[in-house]
C-alpha positions as CSV (number, residue, x, y, z in Angstrom):
1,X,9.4,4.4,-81.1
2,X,5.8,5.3,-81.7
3,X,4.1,8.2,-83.7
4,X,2.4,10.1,-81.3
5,X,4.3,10.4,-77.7
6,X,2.5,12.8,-75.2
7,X,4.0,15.3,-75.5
8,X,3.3,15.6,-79.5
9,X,-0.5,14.5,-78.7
10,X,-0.6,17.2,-76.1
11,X,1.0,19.7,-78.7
12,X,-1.2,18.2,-80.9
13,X,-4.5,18.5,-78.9
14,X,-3.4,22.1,-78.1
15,X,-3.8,23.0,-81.7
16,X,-7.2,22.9,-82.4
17,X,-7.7,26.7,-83.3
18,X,-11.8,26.0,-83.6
19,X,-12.0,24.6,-79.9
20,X,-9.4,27.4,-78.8
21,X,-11.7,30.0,-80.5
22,X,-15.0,28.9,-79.5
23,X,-13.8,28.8,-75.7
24,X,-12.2,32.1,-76.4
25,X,-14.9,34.1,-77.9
26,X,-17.7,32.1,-75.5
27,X,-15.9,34.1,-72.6
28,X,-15.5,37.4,-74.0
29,X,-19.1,37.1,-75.1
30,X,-20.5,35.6,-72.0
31,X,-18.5,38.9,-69.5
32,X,-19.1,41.3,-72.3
33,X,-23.2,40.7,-71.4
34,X,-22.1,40.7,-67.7
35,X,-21.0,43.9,-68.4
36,X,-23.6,45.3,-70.0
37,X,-26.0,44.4,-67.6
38,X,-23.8,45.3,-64.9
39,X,-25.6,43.7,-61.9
40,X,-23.2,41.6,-59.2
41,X,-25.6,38.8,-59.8
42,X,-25.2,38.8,-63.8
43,X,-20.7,38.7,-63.0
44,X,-21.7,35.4,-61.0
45,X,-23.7,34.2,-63.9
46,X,-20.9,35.1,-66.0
47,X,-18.1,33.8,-63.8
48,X,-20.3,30.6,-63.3
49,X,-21.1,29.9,-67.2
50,X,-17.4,30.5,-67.8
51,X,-15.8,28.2,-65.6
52,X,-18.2,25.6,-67.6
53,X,-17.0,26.8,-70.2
54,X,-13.5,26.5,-69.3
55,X,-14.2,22.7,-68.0
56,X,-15.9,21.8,-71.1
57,X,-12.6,23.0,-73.2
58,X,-10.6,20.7,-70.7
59,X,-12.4,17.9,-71.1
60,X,-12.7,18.0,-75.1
61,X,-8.5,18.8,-74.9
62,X,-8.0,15.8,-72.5
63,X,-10.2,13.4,-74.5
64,X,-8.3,14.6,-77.8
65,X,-5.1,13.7,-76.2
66,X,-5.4,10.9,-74.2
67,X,-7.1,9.2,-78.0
68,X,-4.0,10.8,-79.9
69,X,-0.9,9.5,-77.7
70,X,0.1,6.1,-78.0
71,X,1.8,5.4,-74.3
């Protein structure tokens, strides 16, 4: 049986608070100055810079995994 099936290297790549908090708090930061500016343009610039945000957490999580699980 091996160390690290995928569903422990998933669990495992899930864990990484820092990743988890710097996606996090890039969001909240990122519609908290949409908000402040309050224009319809600056929610699409938010929306827009979030969804890279949210793709560039994926990527980092799948990369983590797919190097931690031994299939």
């Amino acid at each position: 049986m091996t160390q690290h099936t995928g569903r422990t290297a998933l669990l495992a790549a899930l864990s990484d608070w820092r990743r988890n908090a710097a996606a996090l708090l890039g969001l909240v930061a990122v519609f908290v100055a949409a908000a402040f500016v309050g224009t319809r343009e600056a929610y699409y610039l938010a929306a827009l810079v979030g969804f890279t945000i949210w793709m560039v957490w994926f990527v980092l999580t799948g990369i983590d995994w797919v190097s931690l699980a031994e299939f």
